[in-house]
mmCIF file as Biopython writes it, N, C-alpha, C and O atoms, coordinates in Angstrom:
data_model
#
loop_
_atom_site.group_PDB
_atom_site.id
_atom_site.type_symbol
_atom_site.label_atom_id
_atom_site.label_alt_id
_atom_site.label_comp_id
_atom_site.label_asym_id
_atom_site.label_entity_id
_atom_site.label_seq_id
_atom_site.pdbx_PDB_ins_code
_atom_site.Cartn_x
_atom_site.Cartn_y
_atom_site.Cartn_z
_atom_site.occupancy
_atom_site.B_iso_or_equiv
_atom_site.auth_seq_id
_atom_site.auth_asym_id
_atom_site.pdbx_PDB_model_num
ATOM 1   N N  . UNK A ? 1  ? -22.898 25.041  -38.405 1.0 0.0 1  A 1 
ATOM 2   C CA . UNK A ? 1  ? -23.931 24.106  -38.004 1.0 0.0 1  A 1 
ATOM 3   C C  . UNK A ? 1  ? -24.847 24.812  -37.005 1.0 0.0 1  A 1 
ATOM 4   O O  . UNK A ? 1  ? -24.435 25.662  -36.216 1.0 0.0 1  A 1 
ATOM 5   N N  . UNK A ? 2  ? -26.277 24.352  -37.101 1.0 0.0 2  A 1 
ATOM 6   C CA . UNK A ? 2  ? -27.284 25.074  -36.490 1.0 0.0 2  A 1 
ATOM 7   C C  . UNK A ? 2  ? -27.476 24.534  -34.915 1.0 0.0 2  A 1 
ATOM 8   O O  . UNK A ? 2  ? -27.551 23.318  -34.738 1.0 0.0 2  A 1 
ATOM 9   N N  . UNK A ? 3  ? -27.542 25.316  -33.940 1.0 0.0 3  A 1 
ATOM 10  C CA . UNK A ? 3  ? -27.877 24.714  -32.544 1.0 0.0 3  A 1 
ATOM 11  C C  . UNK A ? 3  ? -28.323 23.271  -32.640 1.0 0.0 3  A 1 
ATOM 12  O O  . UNK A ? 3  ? -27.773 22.280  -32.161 1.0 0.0 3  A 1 
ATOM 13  N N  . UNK A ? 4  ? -29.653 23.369  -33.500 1.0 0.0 4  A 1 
ATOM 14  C CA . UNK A ? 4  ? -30.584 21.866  -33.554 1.0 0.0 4  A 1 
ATOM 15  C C  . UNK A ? 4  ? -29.662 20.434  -34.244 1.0 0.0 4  A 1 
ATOM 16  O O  . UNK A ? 4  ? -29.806 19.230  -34.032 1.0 0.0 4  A 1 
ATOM 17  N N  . UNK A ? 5  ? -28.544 21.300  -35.270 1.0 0.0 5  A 1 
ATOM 18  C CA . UNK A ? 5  ? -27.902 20.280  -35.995 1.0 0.0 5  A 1 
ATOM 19  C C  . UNK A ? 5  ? -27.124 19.770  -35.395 1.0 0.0 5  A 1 
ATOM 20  O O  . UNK A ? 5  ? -26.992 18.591  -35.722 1.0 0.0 5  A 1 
ATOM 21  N N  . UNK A ? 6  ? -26.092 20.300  -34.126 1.0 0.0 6  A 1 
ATOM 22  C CA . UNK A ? 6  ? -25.359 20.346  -33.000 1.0 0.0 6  A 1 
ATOM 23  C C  . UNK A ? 6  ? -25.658 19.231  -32.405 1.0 0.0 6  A 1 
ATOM 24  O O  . UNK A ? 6  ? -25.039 18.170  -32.487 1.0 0.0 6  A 1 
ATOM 25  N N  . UNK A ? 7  ? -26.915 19.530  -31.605 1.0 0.0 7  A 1 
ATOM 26  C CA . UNK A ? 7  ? -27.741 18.822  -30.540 1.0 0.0 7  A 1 
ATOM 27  C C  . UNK A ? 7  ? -28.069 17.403  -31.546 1.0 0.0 7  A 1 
ATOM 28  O O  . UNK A ? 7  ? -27.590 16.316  -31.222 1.0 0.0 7  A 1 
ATOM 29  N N  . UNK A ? 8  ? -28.451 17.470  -32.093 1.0 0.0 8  A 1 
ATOM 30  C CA . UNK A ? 8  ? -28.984 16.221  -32.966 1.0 0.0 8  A 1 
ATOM 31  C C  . UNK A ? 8  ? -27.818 14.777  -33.168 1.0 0.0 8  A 1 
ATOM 32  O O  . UNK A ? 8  ? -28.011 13.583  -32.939 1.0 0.0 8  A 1 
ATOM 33  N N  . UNK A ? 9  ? -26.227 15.722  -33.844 1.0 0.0 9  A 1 
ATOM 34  C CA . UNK A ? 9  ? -25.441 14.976  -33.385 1.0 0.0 9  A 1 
ATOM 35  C C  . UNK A ? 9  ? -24.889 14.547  -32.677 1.0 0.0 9  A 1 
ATOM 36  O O  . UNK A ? 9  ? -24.284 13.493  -32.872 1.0 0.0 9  A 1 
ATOM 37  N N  . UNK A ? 10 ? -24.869 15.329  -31.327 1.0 0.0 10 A 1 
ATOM 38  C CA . UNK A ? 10 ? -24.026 14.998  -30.215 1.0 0.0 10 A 1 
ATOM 39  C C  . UNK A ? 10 ? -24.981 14.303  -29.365 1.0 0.0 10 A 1 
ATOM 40  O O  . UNK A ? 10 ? -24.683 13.961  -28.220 1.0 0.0 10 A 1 
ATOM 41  N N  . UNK A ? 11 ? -26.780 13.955  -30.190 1.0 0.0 11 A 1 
ATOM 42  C CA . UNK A ? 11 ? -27.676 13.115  -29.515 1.0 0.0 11 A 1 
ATOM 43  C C  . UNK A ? 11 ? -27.120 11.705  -30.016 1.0 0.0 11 A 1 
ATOM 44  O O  . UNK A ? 11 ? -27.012 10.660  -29.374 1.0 0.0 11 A 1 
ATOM 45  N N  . UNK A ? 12 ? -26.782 11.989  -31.414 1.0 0.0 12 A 1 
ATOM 46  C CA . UNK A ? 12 ? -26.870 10.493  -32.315 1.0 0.0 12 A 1 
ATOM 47  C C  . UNK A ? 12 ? -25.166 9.596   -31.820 1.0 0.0 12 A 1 
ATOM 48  O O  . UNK A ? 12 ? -24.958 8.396   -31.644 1.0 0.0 12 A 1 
ATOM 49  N N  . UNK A ? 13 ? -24.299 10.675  -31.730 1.0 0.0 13 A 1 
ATOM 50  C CA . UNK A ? 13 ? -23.292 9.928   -30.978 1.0 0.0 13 A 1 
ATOM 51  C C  . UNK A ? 13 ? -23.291 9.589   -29.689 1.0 0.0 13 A 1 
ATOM 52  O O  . UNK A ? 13 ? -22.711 8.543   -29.400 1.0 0.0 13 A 1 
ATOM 53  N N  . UNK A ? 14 ? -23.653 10.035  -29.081 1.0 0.0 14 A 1 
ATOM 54  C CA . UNK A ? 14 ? -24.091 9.562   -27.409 1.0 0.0 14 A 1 
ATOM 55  C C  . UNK A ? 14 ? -24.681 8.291   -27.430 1.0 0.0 14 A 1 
ATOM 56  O O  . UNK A ? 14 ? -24.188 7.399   -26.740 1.0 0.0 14 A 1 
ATOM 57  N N  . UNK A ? 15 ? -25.915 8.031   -28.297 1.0 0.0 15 A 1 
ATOM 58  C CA . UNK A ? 15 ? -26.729 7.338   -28.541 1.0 0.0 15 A 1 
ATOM 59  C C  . UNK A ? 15 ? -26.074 5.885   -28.691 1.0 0.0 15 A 1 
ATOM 60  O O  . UNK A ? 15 ? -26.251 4.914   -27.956 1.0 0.0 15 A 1 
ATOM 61  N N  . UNK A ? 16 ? -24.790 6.048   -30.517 1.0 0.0 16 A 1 
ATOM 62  C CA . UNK A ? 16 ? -24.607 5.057   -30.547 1.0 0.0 16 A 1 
ATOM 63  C C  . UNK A ? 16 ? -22.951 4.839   -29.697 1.0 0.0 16 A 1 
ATOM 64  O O  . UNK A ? 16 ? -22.209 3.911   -30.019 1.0 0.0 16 A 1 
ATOM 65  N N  . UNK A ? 17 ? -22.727 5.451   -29.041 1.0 0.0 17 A 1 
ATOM 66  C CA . UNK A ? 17 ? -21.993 4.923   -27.226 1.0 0.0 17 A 1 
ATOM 67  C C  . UNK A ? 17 ? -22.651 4.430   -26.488 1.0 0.0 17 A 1 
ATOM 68  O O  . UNK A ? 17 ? -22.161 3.528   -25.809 1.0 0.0 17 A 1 
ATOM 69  N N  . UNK A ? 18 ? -23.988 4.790   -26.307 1.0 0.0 18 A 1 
ATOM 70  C CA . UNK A ? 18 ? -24.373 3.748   -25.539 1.0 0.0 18 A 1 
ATOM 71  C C  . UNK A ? 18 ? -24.766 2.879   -25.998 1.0 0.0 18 A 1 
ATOM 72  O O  . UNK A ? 18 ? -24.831 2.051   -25.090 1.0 0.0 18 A 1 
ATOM 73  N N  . UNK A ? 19 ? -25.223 2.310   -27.171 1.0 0.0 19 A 1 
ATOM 74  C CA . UNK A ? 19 ? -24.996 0.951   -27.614 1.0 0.0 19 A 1 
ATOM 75  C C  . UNK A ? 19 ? -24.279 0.370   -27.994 1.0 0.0 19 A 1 
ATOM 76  O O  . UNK A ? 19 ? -24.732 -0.618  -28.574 1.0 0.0 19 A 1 
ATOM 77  N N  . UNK A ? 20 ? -23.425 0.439   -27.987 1.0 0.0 20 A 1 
ATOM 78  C CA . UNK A ? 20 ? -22.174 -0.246  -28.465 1.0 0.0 20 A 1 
ATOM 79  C C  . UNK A ? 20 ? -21.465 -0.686  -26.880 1.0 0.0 20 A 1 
ATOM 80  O O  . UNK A ? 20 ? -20.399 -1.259  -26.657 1.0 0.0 20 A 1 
ATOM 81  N N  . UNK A ? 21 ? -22.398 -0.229  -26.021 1.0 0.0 21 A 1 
ATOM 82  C CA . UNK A ? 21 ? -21.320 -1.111  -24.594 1.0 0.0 21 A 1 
ATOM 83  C C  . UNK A ? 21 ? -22.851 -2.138  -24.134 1.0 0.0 21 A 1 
ATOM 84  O O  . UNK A ? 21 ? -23.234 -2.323  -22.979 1.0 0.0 21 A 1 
ATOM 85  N N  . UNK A ? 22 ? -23.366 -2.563  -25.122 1.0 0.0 22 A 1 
ATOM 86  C CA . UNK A ? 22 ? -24.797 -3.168  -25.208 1.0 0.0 22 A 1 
ATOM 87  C C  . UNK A ? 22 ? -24.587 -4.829  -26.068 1.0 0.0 22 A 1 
ATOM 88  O O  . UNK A ? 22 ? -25.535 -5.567  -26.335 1.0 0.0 22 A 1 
ATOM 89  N N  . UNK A ? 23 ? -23.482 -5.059  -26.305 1.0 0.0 23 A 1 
ATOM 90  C CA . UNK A ? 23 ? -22.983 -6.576  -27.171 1.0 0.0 23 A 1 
ATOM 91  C C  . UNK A ? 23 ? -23.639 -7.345  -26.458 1.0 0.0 23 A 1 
ATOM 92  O O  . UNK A ? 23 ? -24.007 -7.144  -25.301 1.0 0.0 23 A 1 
ATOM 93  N N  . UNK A ? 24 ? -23.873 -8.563  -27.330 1.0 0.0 24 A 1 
ATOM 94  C CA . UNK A ? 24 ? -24.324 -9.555  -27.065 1.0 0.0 24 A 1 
ATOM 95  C C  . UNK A ? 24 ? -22.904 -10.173 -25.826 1.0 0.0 24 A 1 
ATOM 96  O O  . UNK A ? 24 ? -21.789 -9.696  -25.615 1.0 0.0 24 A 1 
ATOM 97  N N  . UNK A ? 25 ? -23.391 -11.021 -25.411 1.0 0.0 25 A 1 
ATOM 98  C CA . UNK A ? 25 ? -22.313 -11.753 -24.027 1.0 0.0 25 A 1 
ATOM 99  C C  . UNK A ? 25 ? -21.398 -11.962 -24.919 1.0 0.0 25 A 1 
ATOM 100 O O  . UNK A ? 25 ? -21.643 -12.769 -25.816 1.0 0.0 25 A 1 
ATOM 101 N N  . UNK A ? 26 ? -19.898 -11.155 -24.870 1.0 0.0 26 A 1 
ATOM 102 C CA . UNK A ? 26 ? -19.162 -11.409 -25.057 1.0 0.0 26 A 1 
ATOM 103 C C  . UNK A ? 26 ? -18.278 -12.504 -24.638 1.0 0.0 26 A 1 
ATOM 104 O O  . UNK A ? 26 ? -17.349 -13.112 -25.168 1.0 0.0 26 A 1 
ATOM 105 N N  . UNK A ? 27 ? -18.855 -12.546 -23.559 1.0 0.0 27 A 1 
ATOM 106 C CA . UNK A ? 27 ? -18.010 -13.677 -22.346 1.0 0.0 27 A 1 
ATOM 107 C C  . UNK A ? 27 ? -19.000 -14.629 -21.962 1.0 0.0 27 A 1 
ATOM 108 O O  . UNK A ? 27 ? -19.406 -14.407 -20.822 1.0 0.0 27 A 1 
ATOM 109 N N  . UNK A ? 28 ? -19.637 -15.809 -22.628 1.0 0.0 28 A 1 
ATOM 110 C CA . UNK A ? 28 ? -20.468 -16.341 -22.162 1.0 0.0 28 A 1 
ATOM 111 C C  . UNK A ? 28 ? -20.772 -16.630 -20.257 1.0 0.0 28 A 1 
ATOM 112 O O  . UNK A ? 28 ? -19.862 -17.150 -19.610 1.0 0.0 28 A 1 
ATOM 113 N N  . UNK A ? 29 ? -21.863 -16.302 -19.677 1.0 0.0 29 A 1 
ATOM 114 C CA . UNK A ? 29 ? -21.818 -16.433 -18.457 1.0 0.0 29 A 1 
ATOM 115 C C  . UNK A ? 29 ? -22.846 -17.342 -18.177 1.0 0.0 29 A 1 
ATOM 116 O O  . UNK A ? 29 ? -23.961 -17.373 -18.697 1.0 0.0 29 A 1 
ATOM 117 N N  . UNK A ? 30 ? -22.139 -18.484 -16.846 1.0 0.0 30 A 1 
ATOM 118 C CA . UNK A ? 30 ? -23.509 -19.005 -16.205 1.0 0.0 30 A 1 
ATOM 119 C C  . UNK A ? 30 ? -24.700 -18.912 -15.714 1.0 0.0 30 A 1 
ATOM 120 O O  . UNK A ? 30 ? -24.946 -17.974 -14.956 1.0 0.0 30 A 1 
ATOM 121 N N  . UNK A ? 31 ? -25.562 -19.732 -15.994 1.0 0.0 31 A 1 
ATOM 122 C CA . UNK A ? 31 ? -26.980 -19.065 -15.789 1.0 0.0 31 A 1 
ATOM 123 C C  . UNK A ? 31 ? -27.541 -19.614 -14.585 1.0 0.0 31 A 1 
ATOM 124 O O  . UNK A ? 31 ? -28.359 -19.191 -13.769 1.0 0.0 31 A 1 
ATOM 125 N N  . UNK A ? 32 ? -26.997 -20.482 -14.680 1.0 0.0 32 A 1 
ATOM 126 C CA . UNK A ? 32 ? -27.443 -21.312 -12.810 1.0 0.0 32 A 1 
ATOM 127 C C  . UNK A ? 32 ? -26.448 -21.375 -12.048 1.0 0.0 32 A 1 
ATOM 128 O O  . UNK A ? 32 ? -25.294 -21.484 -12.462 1.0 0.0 32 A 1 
ATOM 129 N N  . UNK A ? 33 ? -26.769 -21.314 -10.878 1.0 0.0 33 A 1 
ATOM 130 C CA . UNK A ? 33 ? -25.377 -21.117 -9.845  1.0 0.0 33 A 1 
ATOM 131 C C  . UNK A ? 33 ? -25.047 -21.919 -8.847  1.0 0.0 33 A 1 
ATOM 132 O O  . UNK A ? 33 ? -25.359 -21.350 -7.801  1.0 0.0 33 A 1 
ATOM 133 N N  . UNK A ? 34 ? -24.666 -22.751 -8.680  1.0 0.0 34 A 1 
ATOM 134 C CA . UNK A ? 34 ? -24.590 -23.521 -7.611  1.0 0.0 34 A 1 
ATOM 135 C C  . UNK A ? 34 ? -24.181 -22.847 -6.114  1.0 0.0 34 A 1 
ATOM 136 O O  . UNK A ? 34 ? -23.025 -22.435 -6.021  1.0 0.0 34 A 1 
ATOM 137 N N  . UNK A ? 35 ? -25.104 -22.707 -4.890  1.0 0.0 35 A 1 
ATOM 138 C CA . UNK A ? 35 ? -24.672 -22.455 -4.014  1.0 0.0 35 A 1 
ATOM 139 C C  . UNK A ? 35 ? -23.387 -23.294 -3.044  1.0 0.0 35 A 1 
ATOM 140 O O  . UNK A ? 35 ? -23.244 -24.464 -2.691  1.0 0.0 35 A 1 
ATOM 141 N N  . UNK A ? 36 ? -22.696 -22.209 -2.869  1.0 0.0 36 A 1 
ATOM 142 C CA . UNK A ? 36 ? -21.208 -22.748 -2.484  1.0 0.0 36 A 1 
ATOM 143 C C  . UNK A ? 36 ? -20.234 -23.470 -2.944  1.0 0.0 36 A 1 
ATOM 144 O O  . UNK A ? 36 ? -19.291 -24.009 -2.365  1.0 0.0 36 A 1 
ATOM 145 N N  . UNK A ? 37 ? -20.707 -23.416 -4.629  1.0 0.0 37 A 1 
ATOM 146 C CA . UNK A ? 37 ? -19.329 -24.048 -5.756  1.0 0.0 37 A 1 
ATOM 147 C C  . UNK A ? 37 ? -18.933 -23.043 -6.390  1.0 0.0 37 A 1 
ATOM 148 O O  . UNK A ? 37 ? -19.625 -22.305 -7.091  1.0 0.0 37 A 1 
ATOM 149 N N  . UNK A ? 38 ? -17.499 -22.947 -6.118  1.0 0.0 38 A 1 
ATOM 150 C CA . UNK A ? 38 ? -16.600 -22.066 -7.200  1.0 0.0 38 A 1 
ATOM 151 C C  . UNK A ? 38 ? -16.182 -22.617 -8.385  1.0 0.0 38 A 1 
ATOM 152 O O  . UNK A ? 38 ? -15.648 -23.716 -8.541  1.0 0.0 38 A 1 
ATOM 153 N N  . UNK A ? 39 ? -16.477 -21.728 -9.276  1.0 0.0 39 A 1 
ATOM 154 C CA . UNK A ? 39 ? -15.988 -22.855 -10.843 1.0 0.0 39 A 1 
ATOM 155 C C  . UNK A ? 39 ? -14.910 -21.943 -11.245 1.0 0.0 39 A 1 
ATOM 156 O O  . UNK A ? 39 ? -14.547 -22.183 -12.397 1.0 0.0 39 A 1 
ATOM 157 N N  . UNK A ? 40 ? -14.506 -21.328 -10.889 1.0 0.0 40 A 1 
ATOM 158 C CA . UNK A ? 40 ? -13.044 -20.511 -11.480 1.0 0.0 40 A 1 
ATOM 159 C C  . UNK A ? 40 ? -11.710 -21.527 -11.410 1.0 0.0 40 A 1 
ATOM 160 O O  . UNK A ? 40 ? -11.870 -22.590 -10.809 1.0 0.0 40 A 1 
ATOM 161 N N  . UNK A ? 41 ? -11.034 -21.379 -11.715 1.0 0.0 41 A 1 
ATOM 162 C CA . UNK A ? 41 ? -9.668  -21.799 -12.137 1.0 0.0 41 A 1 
ATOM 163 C C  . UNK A ? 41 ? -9.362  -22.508 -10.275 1.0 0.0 41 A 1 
ATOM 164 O O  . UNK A ? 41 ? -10.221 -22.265 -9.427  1.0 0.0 41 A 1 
ATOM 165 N N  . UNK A ? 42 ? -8.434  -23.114 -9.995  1.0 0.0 42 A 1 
ATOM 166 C CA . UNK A ? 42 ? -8.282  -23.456 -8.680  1.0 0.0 42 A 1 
ATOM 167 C C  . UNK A ? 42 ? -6.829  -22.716 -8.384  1.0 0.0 42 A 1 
ATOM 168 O O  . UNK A ? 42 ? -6.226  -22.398 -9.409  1.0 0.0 42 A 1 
ATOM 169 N N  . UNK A ? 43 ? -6.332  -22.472 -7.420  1.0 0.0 43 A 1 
ATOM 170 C CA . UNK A ? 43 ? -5.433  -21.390 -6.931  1.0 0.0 43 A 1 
ATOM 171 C C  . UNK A ? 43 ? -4.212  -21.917 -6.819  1.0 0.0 43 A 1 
ATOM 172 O O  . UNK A ? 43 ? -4.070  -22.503 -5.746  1.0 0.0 43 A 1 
ATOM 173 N N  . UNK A ? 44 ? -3.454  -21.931 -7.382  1.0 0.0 44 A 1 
ATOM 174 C CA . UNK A ? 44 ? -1.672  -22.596 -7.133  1.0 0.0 44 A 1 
ATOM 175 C C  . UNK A ? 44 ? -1.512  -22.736 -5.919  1.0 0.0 44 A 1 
ATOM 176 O O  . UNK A ? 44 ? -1.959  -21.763 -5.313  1.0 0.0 44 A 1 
ATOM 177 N N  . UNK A ? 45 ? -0.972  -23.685 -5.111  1.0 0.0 45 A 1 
ATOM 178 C CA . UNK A ? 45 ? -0.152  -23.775 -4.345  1.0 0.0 45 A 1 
ATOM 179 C C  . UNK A ? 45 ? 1.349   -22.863 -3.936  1.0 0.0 45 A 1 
ATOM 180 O O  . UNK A ? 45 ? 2.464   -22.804 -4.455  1.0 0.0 45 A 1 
ATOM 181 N N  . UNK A ? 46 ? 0.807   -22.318 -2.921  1.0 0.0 46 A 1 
ATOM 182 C CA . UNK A ? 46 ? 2.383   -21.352 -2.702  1.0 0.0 46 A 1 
ATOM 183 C C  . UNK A ? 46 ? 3.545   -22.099 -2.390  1.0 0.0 46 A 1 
ATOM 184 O O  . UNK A ? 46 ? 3.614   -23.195 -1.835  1.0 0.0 46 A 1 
ATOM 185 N N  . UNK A ? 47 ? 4.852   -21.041 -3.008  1.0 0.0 47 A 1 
ATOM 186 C CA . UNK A ? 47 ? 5.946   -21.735 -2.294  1.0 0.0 47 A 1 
ATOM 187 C C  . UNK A ? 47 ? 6.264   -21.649 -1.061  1.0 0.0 47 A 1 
ATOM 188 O O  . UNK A ? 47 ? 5.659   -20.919 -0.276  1.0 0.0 47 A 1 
ATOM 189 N N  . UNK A ? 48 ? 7.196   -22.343 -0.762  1.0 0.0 48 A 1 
ATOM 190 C CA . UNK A ? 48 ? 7.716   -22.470 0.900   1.0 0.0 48 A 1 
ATOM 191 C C  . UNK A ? 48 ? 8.411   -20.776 0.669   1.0 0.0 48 A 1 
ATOM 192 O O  . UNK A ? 48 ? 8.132   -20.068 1.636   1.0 0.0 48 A 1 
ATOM 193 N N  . UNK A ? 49 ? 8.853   -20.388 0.088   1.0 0.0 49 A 1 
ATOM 194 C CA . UNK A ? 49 ? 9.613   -18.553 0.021   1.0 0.0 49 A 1 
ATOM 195 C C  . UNK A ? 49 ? 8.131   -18.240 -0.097  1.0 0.0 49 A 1 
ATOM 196 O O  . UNK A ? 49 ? 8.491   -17.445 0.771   1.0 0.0 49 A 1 
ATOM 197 N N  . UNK A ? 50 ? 6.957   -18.075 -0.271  1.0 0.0 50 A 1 
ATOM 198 C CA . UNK A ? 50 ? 5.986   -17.062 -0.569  1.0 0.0 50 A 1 
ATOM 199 C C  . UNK A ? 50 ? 5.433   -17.225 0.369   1.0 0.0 50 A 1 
ATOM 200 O O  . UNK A ? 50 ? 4.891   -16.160 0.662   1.0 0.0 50 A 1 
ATOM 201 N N  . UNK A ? 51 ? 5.159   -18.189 1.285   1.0 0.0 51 A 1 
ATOM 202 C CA . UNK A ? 51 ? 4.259   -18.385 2.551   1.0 0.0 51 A 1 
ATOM 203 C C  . UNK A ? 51 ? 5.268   -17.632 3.374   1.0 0.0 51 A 1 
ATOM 204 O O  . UNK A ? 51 ? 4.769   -16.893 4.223   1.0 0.0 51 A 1 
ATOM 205 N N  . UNK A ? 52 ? 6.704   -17.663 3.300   1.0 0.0 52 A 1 
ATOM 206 C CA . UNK A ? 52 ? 7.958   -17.323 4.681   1.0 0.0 52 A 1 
ATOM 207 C C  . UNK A ? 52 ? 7.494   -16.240 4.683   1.0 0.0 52 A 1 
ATOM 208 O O  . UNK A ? 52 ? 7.088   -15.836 5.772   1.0 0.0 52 A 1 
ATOM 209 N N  . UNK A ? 53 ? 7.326   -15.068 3.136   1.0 0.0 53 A 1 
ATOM 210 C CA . UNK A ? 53 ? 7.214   -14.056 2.826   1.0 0.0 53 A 1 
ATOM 211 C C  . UNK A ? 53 ? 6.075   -13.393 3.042   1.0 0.0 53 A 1 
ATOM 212 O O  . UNK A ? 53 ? 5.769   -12.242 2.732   1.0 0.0 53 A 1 
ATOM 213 N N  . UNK A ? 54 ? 5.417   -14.301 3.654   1.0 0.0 54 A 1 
ATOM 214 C CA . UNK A ? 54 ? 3.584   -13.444 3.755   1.0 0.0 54 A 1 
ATOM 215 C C  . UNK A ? 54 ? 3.482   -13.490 5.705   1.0 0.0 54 A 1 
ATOM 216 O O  . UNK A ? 54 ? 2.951   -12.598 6.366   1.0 0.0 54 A 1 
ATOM 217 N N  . UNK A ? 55 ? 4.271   -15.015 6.411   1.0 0.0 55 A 1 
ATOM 218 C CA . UNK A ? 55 ? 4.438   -14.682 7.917   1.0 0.0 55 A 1 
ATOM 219 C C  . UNK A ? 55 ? 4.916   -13.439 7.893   1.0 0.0 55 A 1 
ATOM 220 O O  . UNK A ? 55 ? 4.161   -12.527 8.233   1.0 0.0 55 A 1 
ATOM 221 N N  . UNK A ? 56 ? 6.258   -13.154 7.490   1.0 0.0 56 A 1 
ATOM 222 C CA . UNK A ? 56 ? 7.099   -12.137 7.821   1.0 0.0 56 A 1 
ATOM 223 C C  . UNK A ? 56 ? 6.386   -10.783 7.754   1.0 0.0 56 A 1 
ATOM 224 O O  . UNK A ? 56 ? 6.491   -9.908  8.614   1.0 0.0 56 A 1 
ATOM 225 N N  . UNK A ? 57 ? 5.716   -10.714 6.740   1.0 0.0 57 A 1 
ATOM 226 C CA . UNK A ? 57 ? 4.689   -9.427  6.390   1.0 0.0 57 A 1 
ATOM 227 C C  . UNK A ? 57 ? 4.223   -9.478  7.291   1.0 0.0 57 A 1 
ATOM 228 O O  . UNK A ? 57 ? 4.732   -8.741  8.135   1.0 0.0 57 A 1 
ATOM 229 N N  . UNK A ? 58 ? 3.013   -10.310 7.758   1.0 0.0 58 A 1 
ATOM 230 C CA . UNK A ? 58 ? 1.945   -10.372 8.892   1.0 0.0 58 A 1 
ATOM 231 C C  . UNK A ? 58 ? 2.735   -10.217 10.101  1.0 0.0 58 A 1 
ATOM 232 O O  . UNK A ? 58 ? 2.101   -9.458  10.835  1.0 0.0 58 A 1 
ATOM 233 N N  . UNK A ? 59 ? 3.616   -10.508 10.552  1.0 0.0 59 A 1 
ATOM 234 C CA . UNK A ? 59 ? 4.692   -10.245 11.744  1.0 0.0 59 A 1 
ATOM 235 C C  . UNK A ? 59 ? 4.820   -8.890  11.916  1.0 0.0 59 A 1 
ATOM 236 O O  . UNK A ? 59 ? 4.368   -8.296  12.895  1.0 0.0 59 A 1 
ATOM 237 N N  . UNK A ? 60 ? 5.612   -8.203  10.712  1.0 0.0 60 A 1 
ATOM 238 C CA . UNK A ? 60 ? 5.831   -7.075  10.611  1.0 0.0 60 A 1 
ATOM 239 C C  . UNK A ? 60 ? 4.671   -6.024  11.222  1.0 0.0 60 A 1 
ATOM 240 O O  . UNK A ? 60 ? 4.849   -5.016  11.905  1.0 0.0 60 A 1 
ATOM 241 N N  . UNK A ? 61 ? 3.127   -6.758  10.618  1.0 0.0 61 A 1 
ATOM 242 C CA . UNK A ? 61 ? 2.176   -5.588  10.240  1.0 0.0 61 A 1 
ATOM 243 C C  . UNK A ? 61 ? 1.441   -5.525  11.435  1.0 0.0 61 A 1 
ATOM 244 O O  . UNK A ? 61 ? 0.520   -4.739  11.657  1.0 0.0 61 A 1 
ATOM 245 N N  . UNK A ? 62 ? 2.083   -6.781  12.551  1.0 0.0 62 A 1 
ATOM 246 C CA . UNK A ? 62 ? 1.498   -7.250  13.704  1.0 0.0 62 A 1 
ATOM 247 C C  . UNK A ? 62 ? 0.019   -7.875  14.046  1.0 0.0 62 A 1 
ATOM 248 O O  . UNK A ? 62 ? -0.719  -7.847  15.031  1.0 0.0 62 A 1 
ATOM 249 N N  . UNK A ? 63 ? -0.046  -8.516  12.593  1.0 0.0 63 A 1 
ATOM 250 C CA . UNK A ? 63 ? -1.158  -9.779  12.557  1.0 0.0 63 A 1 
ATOM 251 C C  . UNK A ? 63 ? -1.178  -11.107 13.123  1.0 0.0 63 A 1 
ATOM 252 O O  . UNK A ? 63 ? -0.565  -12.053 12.627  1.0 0.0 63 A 1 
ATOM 253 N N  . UNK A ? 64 ? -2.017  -11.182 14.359  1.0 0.0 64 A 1 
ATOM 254 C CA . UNK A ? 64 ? -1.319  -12.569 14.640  1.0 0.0 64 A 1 
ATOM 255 C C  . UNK A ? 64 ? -2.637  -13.501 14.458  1.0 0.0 64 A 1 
ATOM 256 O O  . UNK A ? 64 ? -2.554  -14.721 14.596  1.0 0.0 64 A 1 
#
């Protein structure tokens, strides 16, 4: 293969890499935003062992 034939392909694959990370919204996203509303999922409640377990850390790490 000739220098130019080289270059030509390793233009045309580059090329279609970069379009291909170019999809339409895969993940539909909101278009208006409400200031200071979170719309994600809401956060579990910890257990009484996972809160003991996060003082004890912060104790440890000397966070008060």
């Amino acid at each position: 293969m000739t220098m130019v034939g080289t270059r030509t392909v390793l233009l045309a694959f580059g090329a279609a890499l970069l379009l291909a990370g170019c999809q339409e919204d895969a993940a539909p996203r909101p278009i208006h935003l409400d200031k200071g509303v979170y719309r994600g999922t809401a956060d579990t409640p910890r257990t009484a062992d996972e809160v003991r377990a996060l003082q004890e850390r912060a104790a440890y790490q000397g966070v008060r």
